[in-house]
N, C-alpha and C positions, 0 to 999 in steps of 0.2 A: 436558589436562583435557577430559572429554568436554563436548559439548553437552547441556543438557538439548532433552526432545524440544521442549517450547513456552519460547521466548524468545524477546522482540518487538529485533528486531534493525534498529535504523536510523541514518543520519548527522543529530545531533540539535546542536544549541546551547544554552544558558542557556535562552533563547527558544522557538526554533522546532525544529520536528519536516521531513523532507523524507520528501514521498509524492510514488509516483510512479502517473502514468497517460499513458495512447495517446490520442489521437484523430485524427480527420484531418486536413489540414491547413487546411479551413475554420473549424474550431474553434480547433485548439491554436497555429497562428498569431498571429489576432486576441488570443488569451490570451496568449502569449508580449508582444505587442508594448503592450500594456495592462495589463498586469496583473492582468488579472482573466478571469474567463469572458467572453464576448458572450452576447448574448441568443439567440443560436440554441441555445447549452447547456443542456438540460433542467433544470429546478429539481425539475419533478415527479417526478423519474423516479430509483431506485436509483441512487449511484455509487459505485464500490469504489475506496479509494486503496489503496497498498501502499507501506510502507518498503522494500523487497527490492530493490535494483535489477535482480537477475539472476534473480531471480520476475518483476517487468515484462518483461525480455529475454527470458525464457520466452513467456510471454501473446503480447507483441506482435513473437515471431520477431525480434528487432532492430531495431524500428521498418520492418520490410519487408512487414506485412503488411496490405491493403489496408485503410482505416479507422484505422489506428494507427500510419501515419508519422510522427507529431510528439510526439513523445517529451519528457513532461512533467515534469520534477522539481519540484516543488509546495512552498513552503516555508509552515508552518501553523503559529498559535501552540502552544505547548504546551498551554497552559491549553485550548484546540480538542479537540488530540487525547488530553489525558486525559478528558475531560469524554465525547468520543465513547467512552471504552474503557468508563467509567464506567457509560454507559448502554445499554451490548453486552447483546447477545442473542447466544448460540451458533448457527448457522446450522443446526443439526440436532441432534436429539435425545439425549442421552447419558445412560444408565443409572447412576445412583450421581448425579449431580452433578445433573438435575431430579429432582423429585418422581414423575414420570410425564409421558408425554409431553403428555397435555390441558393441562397444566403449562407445559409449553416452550412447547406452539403459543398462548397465552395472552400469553406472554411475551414472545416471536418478535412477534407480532401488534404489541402496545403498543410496545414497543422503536424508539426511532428510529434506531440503529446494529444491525450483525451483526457476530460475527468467525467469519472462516471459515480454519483451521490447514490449510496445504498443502505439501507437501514443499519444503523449499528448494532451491534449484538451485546447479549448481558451474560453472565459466565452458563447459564443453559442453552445459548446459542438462539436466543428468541430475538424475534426484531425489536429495538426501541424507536420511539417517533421522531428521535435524530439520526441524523445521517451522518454516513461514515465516507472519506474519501476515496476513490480509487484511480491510481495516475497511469494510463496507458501509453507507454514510450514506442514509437517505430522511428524508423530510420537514421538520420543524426544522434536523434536521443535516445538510441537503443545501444548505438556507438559510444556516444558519450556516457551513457550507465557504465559500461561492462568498462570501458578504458580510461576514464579521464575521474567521474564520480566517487567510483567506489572505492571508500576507504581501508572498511573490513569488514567482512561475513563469519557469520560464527552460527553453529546447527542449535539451534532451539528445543530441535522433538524434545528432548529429554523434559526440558522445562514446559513443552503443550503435556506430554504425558503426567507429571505430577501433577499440573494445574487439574486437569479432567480426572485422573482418580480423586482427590479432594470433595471434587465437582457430584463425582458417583456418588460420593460419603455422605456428604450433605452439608461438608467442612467449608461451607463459602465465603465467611471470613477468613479462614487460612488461604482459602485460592484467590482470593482478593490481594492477598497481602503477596502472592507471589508474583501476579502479573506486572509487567514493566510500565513503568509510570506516565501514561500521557496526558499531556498536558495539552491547553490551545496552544497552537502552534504561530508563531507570530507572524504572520504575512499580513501584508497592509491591505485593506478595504480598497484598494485603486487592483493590486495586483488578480484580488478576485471576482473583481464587480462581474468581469465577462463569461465567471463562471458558477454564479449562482443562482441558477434555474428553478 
């Protein structure tokens, strides 16, 4: 069966949703070992989670890329990350789907979340001709991630670095067999009509 181009693809529970992010390991440490961000983590400032584990391996080179050693699987209520999807903004403009664009930038503006569709990746980090989500939280829903959402964070690297040695070897059904399992993720056709461009 093919893929549709946009489906939000992630390893989810009754519960919880798992997003992933990089940081260094002044941040994503302290967060691993607490549970929660530190206070050196911006509250003010955009942040993008992703369900894709192999779009994160993309971004952040396998946790080897300066800033993004600490490789975060993010577990978030669901109620969190519908509510974020719920109050998306399209990250850029699209013909047929806003009114015009004075429209979108209106939209985009007021909007506490963004979603941005980016090719999804295959365990060599190549793009495939489906898309992969990306949920851009500010303000409320930057608050609500770090305080109300997040259930538990736990460091990955180890788990991007065996997958990519495997990957060097040529072992891709072992590196298949380790990454974490995502599935479609159930949000209803009404929830993401206004975000599939």
């Amino acid at each position: 069966m093919e893929e549709p181009q946009h489906r939000i693809r992630a390893a989810y529970s009754e519960s919880t949703v798992t997003v992933y992010q990089a940081y260094s390991p002044e941040i994503g440490l302290p967060a691993v070992r607490d549970g929660r961000f530190p206070a050196a983590w911006k509250r003010d400032r955009m942040t993008w989670i992703k369900p894709s584990f192999l779009w994160m391996m993309y971004r952040c080179g396998w946790g080897t890329k300066a800033g993004q050693e600490t490789v975060l699987a993010v577990e978030i209520s669901r109620d969190g990350f519908d509510w974020a999807l719920s109050h998306a903004c399209l990250s850029s403009y699209v013909r047929g789907l806003h009114p015009d664009r004075a429209t979108w930038q209106r939209q985009l503006k007021r909007a506490p979340t963004r979603v941005q569709w980016d090719p999804e990746r295959d365990l060599h980090l190549q793009p495939l001709p489906h898309r992969s989500l990306q949920l851009g939280l500010s303000g409320v829903a930057v608050r609500r991630y770090a305080d109300e959402w997040t259930v538990a964070i736990r460091d990955v690297a180890p788990l991007a670095h065996d997958v990519h040695a495997l990957v060097n070897c040529g072992e891709l059904a072992s590196a298949m067999r380790l990454l974490p399992q995502e599935l479609p993720y159930p949000a209803g056709k009404e929830s993401l009509a206004h975000l599939l461009g």
